[in-house]
N, C-alpha and C positions, 0 to 999 in steps of 0.2 A: 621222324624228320629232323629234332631238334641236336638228337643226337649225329646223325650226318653232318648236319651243316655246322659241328663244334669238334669237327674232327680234327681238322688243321690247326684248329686252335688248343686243344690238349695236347698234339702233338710237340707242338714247338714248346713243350713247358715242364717243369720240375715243379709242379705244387707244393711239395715238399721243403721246399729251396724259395720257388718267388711271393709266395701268400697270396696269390692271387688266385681269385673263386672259379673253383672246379667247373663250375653249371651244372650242379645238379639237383636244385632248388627252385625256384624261384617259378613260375608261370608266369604268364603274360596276362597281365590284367586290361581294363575297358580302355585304359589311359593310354593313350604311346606317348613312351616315353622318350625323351632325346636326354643326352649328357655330353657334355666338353671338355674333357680331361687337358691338364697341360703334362709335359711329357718331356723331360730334361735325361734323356738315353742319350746317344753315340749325337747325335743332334738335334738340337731342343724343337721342338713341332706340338702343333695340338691335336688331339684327336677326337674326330665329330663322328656319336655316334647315336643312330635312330631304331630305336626298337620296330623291329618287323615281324611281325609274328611273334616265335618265343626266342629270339637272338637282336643281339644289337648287331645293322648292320655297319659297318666303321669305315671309315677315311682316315689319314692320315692327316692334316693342313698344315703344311710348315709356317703359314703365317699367321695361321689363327682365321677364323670369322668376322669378314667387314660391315660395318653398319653405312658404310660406302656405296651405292649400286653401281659405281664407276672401277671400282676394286674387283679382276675377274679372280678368285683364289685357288689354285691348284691343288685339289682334294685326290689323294693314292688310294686305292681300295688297301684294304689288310682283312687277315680274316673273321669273319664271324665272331663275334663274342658273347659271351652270355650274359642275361638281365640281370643277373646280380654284378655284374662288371660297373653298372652306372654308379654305385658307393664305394667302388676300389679307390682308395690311396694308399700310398708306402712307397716304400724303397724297393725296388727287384734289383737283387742282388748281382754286383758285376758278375760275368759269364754265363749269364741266364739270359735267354732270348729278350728282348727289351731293358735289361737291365740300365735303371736310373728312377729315379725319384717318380712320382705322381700325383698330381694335385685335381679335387675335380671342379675346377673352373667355374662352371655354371651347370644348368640339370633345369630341367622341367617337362610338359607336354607340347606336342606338336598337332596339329593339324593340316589332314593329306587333303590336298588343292587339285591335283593333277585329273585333267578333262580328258574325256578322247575330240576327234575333230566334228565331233557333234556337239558338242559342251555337259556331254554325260559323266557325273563321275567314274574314274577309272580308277579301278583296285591298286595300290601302292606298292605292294611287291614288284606287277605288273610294271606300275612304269617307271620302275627301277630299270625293269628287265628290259625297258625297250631303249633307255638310256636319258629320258628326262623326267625329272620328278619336282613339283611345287611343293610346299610347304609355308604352314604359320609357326613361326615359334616363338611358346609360350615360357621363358622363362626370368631368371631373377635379373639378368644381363643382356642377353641376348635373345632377341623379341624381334618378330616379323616377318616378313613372308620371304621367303629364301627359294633358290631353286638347285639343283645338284642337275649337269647336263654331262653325258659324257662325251668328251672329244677324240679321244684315240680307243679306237673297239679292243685291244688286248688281244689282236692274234699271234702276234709276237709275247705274247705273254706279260707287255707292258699295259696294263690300263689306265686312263689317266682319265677325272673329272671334275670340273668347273665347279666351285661353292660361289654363287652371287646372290647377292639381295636386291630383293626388288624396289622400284624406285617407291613404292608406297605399302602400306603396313604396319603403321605402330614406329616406335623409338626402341633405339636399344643401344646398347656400346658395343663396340669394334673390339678387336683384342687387344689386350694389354701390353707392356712390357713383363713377358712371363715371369722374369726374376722379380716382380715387385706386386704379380697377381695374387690377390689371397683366394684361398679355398671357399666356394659356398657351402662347403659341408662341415666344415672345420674354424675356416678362418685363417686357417695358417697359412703363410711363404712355402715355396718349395724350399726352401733351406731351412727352416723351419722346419716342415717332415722330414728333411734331410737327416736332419742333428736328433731328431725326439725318434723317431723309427728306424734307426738305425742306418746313418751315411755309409753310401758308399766309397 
């Protein structure tokens, strides 16, 4: 299965050329994990993504994640990626599908919230799949109960869906100014990886 759902995602890429991990490693461990890359390609956006099974599922968020609940965030699906993708930073070299810099923002566990209209836990793939999904997140920055809703179903090929946070949950920070965000893996600036991993 894991290999299916990382098919679009090998395909659009030169491993050999962007250093970014194959997936052919890594299992899904008890933890889900989330990460928030930042992401200075053709136009700077973050990318929120949540381990489901043994792939990270991913959004795009050109604004980054609000500690707002009044901030609704415009989240793009992209494809699948793989669990070792949550430790990726570097440079993807111009001409290569994503090519530009990557930092990974923040990282940690989540916890799936999502009820059916009974108030029974519902499996989290599941209500991805049905288009609303809750969540708690646990990390060094970004902390609380969040929800991903989709608004445009993608039959046009467009899908589009909502990142808000809920009005209670914990504290956490909003997103930065990406040019001045340092890594939690690292510590570094994106200009910073720029210059040490090789700028594009």
């Amino acid at each position: 299965m894991g290999e299916d759902r990382l098919r679009d995602y090998r395909g659009k890429r030169d491993f050999g050329r962007s250093g970014e991990p194959r997936g052919d490693g890594a299992g899904a461990d008890a933890a889900r994990r989330f990460v928030v890359q930042i992401h200075d390609a053709r136009r700077m956006h973050f990318d929120f993504r949540l381990q489901v099974g043994d792939v990270l599922k991913s959004w795009s968020v050109p604004k980054g994640p609000s500690a707002d609940p009044r901030d609704k965030r415009l989240a793009v699906p992209t494809e699948d990626h793989p669990l070792e993708y949550e430790e990726f930073e570097g440079v993807i070299p111009r001409g290569e599908y994503g090519g530009g810099t990557v930092i990974v923002w923040d990282r940690g566990t989540y916890e799936p919230l999502s009820h059916d209209r009974r108030g029974r836990p519902l499996d989290f793939a599941e209500s991805l799949e049905r288009g609303h999904a809750t969540f708690r997140l646990h990390g060094s920055k970004v902390r609380g109960e969040y929800a991903l809703t989709r608004f445009r179903d993608g039959d046009d090929g467009e899908e589009a869906w909502l990142l808000v946070r809920a009005a209670k949950g914990g504290a956490g920070r909003g997103a930065p100014d990406p040019r001045r965000a340092r890594s939690a893996r690292s510590g570094r600036t994106l200009a910073q990886v720029a210059a040490e991993d090789g700028g594009t």
